[in-house]
C-alpha positions in Angstrom: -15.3 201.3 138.4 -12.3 202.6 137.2 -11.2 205.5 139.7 -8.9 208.7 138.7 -7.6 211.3 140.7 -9.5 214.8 140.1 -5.8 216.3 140.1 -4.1 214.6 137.8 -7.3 215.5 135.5 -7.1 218.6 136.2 -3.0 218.6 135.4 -3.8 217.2 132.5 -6.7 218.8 130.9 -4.0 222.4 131.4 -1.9 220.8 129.2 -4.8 219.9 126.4 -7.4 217.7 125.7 -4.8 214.7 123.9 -3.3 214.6 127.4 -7.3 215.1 129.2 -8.5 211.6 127.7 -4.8 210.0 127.7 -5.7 209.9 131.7 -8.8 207.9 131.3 -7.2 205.0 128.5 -4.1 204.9 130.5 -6.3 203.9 133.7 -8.4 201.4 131.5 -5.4 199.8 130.0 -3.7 199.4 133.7 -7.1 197.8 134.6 -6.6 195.4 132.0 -3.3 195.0 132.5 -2.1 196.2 129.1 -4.4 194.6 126.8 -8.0 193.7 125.4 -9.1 189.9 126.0 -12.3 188.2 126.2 -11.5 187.5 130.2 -11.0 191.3 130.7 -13.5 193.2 128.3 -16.3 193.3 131.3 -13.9 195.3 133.3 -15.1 198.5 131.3 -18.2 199.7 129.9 -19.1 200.7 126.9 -18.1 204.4 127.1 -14.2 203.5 128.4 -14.5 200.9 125.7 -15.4 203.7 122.8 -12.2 205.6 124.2 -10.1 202.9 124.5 -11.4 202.0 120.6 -10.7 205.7 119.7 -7.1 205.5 120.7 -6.4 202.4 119.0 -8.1 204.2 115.9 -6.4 207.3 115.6 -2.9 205.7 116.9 -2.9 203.4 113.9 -4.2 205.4 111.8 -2.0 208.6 112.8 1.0 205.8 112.0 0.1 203.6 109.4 -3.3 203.7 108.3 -6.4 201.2 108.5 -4.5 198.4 107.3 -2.0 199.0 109.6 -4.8 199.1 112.4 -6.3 195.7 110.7 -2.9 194.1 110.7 -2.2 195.3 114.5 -5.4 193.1 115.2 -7.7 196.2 116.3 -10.4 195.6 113.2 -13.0 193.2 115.2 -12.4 195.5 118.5 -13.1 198.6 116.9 -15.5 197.5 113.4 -17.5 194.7 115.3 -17.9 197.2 117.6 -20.7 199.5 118.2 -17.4 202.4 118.2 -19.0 204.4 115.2 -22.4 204.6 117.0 -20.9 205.4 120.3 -18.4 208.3 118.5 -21.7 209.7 116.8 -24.0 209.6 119.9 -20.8 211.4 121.5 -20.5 214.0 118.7 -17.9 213.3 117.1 -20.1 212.5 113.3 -17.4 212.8 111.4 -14.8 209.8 112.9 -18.6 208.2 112.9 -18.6 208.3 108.6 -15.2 207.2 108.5 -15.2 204.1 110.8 -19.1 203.4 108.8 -17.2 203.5 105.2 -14.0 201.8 106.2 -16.6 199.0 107.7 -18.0 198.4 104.5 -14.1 197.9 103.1 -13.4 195.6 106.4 -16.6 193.9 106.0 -15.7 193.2 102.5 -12.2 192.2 102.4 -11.9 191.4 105.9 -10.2 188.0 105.6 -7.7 188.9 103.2 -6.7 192.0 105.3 -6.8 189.9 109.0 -4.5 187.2 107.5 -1.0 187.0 107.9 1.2 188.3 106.1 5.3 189.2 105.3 6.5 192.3 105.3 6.7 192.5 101.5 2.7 191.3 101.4 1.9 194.0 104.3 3.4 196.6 101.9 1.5 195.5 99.0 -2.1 195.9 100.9 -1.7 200.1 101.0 -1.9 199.5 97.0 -4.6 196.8 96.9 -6.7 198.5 99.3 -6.2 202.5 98.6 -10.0 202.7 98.7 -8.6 203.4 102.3 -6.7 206.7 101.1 -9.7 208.7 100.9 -10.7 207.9 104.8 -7.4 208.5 106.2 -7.2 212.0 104.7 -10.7 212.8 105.8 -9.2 211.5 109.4 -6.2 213.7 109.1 -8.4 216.8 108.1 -11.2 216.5 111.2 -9.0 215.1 114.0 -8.0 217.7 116.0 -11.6 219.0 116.0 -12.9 215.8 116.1 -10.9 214.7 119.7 -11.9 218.4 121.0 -15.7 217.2 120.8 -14.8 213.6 122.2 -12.9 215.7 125.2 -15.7 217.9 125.8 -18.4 215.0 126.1 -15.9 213.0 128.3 -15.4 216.3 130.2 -19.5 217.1 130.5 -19.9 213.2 131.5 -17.2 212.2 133.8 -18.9 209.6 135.4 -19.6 207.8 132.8 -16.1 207.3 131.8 -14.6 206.8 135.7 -15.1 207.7 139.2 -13.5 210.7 140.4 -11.8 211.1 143.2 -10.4 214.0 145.1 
């Protein structure tokens, strides 16, 4: 189990709740050493995965979109995923109808948006795929409120998400 430190919690949830669950992905991604493969997944559950998911999500999306986050190579993690389920159960409904409707665009398109591409053919995919538009600026629009729920449920269920020790 992954352990944190009830003081640097505690340090961080004064500063706000963006800091609060930056604690808990910052300890999952030391314990897998910086990144998601299939020899490290079993080192979280599900609930450190949904975070872990969630920052992926809105740190691609914050910078560059879904496409962006399908091009970064987060689309299986995050849409193959139970992520939207977990966000829901979690309270957070509304990130939940986002990553369900850009699922359907994934699921649809999801070999021409994984493959590789130049930076020219990158570009292009923000105008072949603005069904994407409409998602992001719901995103943009619920986020903060949306990562306040997330950081309350983490907060109300801390030992689901690590141990804590003193």
């Amino acid at each position: 189990m992954i352990q944190i430190h009830e003081n640097k919690l505690i340090e961080a949830a004064e500063k706000g709740m963006d800091e609060f669950l930056k604690v808990f992905i910052d300890a999952y991604l030391e314990a897998l050493d910086g990144e998601i493969t299939a020899e490290n997944m079993d080192r979280l559950n599900g609930y450190q995965h949904t975070l872990l998911a969630l920052r992926f999500f809105t740190k691609e999306v914050n910078e560059g979109g879904f496409v962006q986050l399908i091009q970064n190579g987060y689309g299986g993690y995050i849409f193959d995923n139970p992520v939207a389920k977990a966000l829901k159960q979690m309270g957070a409904k509304g990130f939940s109808k986002i990553l369900y409707k850009a699922k359907e665009i994934y699921d649809t398109h999801r070999t021409e948006l994984e493959r590789e591409t130049t930076e020219e053919e990158f570009m292009a995919m923000y105008t072949d795929f603005e069904q994407f538009d409409e998602l992001e600026e719901k995103f943009f629009y619920i986020e903060e409120e949306e990562i306040s729920i997330i950081a309350q449920y983490v907060d109300e269920n801390l030992e689901d998400f690590a141990e804590i020790v003193k």
